[in-house]
C-alpha positions as CSV (number, residue, x, y, z in Angstrom):
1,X,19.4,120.9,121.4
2,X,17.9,117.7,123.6
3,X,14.4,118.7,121.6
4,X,15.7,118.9,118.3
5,X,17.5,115.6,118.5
6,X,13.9,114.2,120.1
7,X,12.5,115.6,116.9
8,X,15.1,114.1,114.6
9,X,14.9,110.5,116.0
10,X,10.9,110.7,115.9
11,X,11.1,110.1,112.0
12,X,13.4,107.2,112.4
13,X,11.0,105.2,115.1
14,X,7.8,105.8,112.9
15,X,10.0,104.1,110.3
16,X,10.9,101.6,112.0
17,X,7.6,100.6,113.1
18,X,6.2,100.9,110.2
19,X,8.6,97.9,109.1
20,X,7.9,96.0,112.0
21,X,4.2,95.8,111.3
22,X,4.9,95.2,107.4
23,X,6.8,92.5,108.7
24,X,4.6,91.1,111.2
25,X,1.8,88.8,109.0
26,X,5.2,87.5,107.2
27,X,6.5,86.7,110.7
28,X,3.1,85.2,111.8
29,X,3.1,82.9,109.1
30,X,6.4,81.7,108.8
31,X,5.6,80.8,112.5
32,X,2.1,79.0,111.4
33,X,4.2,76.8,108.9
34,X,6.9,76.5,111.2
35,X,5.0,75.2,113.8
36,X,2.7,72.8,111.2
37,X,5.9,71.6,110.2
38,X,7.1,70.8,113.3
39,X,3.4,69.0,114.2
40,X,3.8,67.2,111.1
41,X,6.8,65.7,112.2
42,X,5.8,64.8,115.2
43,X,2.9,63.4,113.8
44,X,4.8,61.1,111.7
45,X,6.5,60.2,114.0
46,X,4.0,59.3,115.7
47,X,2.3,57.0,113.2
48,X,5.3,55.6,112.6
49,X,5.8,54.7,116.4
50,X,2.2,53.0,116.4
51,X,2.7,51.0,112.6
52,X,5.9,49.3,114.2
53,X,4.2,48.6,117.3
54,X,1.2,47.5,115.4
55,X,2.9,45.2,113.1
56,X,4.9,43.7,115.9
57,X,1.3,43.5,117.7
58,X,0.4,41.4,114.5
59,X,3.2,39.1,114.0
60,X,2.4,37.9,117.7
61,X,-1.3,37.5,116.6
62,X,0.2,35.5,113.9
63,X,2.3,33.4,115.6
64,X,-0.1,32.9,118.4
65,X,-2.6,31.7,115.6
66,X,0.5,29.2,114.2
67,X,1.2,27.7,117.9
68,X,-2.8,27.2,117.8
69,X,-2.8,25.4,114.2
70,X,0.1,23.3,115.6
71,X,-1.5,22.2,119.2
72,X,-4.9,21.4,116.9
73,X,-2.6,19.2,114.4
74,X,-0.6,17.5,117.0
75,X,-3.9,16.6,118.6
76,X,-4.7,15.6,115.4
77,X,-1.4,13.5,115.2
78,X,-1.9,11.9,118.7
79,X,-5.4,10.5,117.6
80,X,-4.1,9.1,114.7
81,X,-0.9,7.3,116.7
82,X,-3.9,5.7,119.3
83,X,-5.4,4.2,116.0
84,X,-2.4,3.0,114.4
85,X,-1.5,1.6,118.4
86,X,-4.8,-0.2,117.9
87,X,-4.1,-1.5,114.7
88,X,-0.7,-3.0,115.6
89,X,-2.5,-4.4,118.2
90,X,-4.7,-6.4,116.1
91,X,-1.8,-7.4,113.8
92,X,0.1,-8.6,116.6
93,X,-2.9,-10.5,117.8
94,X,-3.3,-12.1,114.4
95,X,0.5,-12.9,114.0
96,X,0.4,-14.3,117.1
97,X,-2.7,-16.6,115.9
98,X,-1.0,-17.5,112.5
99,X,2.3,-18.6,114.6
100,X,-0.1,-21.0,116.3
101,X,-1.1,-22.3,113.1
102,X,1.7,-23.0,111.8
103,X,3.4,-24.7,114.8
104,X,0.6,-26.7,114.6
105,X,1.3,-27.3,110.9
106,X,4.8,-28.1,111.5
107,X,3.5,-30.5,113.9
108,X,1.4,-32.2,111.9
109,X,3.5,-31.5,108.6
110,X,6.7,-32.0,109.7
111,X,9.5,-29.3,108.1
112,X,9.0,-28.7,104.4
113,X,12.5,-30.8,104.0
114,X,13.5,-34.2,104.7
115,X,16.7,-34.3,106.5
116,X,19.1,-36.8,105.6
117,X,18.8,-40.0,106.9
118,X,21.5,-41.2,109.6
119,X,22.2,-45.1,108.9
120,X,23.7,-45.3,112.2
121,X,20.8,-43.7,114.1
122,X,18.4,-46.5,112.4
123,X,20.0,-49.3,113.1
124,X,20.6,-48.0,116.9
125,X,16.6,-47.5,116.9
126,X,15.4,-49.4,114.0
127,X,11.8,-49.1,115.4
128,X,11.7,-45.7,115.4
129,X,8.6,-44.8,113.5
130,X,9.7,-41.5,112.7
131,X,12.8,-43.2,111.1
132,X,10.8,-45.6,109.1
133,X,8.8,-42.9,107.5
134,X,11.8,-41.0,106.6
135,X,13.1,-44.3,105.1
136,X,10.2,-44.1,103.2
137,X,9.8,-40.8,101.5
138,X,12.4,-39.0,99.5
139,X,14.7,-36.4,100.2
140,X,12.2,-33.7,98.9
141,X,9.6,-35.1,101.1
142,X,7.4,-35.8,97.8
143,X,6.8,-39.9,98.5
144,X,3.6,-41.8,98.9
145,X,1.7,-41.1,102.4
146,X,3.0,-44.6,104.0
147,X,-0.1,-44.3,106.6
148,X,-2.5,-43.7,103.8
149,X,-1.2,-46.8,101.8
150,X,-1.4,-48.8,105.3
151,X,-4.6,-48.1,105.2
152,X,-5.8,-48.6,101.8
153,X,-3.5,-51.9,101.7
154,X,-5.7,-53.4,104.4
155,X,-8.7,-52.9,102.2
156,X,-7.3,-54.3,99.5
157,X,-5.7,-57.6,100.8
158,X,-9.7,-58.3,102.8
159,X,-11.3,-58.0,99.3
160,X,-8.6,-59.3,97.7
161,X,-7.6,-62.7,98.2
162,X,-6.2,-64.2,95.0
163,X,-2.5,-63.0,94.3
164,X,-3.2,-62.1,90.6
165,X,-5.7,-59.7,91.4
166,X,-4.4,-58.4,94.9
167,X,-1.1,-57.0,92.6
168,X,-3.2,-55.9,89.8
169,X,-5.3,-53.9,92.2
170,X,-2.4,-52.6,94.3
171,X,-0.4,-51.2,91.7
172,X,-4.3,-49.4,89.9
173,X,-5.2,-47.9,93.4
174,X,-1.7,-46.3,94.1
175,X,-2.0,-44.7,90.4
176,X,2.1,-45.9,89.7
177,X,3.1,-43.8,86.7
178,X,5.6,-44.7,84.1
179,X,6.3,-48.0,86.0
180,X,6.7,-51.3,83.9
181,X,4.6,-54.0,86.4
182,X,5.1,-57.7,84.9
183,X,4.3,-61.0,87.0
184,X,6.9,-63.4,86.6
185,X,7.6,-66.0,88.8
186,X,5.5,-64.0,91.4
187,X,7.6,-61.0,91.6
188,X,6.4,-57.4,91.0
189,X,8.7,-55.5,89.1
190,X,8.2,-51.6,89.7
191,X,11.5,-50.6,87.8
192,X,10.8,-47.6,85.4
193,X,14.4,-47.6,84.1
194,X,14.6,-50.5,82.9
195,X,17.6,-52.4,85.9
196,X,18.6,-55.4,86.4
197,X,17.1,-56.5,89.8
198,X,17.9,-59.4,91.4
199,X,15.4,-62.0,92.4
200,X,14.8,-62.8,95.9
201,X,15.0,-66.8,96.5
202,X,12.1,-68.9,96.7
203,X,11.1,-68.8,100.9
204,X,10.3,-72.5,102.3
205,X,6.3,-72.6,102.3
206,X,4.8,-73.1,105.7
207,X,1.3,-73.4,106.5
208,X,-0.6,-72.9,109.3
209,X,-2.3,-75.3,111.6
210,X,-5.2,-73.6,111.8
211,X,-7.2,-70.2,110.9
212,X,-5.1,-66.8,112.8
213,X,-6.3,-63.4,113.4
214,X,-6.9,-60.7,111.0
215,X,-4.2,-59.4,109.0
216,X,-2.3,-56.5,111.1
217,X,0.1,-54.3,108.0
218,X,3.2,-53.2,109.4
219,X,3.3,-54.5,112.6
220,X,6.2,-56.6,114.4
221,X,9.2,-55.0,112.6
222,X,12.5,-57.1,113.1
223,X,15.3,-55.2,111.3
224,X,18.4,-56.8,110.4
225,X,21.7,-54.8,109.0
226,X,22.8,-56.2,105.1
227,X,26.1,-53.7,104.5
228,X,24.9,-50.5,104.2
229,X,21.0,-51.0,103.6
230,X,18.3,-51.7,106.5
231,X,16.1,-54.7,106.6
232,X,12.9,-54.9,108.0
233,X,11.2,-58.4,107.7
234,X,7.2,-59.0,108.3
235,X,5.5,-61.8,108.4
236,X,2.0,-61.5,108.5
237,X,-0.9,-64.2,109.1
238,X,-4.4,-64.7,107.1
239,X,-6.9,-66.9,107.1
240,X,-5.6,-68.4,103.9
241,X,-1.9,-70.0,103.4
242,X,1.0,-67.9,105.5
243,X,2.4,-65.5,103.5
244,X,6.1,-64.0,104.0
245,X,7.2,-60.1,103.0
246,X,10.6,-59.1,103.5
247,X,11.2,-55.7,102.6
248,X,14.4,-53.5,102.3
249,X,15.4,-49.9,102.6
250,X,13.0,-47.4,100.5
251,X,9.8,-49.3,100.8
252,X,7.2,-47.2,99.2
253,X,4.6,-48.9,101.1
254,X,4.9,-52.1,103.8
255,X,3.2,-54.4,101.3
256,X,5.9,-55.0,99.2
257,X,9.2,-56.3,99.7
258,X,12.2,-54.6,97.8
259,X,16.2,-55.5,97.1
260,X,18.2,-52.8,96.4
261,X,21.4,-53.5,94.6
262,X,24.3,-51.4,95.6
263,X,25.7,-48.7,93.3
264,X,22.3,-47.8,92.0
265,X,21.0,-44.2,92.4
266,X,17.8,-44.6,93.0
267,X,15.3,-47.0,95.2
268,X,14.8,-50.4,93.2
269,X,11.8,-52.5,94.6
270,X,11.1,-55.9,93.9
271,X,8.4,-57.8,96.0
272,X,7.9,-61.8,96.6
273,X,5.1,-63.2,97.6
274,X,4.7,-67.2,98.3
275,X,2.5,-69.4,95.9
């Protein structure tokens, strides 16, 4: 009975490997694609692995390229602060010259402005040169050089000794504009607008023994206070007859002699001079 079940079951296992071997290429390449799957994926993986790391490999580069750029442009910037270090240098140097010009200026100049003059700081130093001066131009600063008119004055009174022509000549060389000069009674009359000035009283005439020194302008100030306005008198010598100047506040120039009356707003000038 063993034998004819042996026999019966020998059908069934020729069947059964006859399947299996059917089945076998099937198997064998479900495996290949299986397993080129599966090294496909790891591939990818793979690549993908070494694109991140190569991309994070190239942003360094980059950045490493960027801190470069920067270190050559802050050289770049660090030349270019030396030069403009240099160049301040030089314009502090030439600042520092043009402040020593124009201290000097100021020096010689003076300020731009006039101050106001103190009445009571003149007549405490009438002799004050600086005062006199001041006395002299106006409050803009825009009157006659007094120096320059001392010196032009002593020209003019060596060449010209006859009092006609020493007034004619004065008043030409100064260039007075707009200024109505008449000779009457030996008084110059530089009064544009036209006001009554008063006349100055005929001085006793003295004469001197004998021939003086040279003619100093300006010289031997005595100032004397009249209310409110400052009186400076001169008297000068020649070789001629003695002649006396008395001048008041706002002289445009030593040489002649001016009376202000009060109340009037701006500097009068009359001038006497002896026969």
């Amino acid at each position: 009975g063993i034998n004819q079940a042996i026999l019966k079951l020998l059908p069934i296992e020729d069947i059964l490997t006859r399947d299996i071997n059917s089945d076998l290429p099937q198997l064998q390449t479900q495996e290949n694609e299986i397993k080129q799957i599966e090294d496909k994926t790891v591939d990818e993986e793979l690549n993908e692995i070494n694109q991140e790391q190569l991309d994070e490999v190239e942003e360094e580069n980059e950045v490493e390229e960027q801190l470069d750029e920067t270190e050559e442009q802050l050289d770049e910037t660090e030349e270019q602060l030396d030069e403009v270090e240099e160049q301040l240098d030089e314009v502090e140097e030439q600042l520092g010259e043009v402040n020593e010009v124009n201290e000097d200026n100021k020096k010689q100049l003076g300020s731009g402005r006039v101050s106001p003059v103190n009445i009571d700081e003149i007549q405490e130093e009438p002799n004050n040169e600086e005062n006199y001066v001041r006395r002299t131009l106006s409050d803009d600063g825009s009157g006659i050089n007094i120096n320059k008119i001392n010196e032009e004055n002593k020209e003019f009174i060596n060449e010209n000794k006859d009092e006609t022509n020493l007034v004619e000549n004065i008043a030409d060389e100064i260039n007075l504009k707009n200024i109505n000069i008449t000779k009457e009674n030996n008084i110059l009359n530089t009064n544009p607008n036209n006001i009554t000035i008063n006349k100055l009283e005929e001085p006793d005439i003295e004469e001197p023994d004998t021939p003086s020194e040279p003619i100093v302008v300006g010289n031997n100030y005595k100032p004397d206070t009249v209310g409110n306005n400052i009186v400076i008198s001169s008297e000068e010598t020649v070789s001629q007859p003695l002649e006396t100047i008395q001048t008041e506040e706002n002289v445009s120039q030593p040489l002649e002699t001016t009376q202000e009356e009060e109340n009037v707003s701006q500097p009068l000038e009359t001038t006497q001079k002896e026969e």
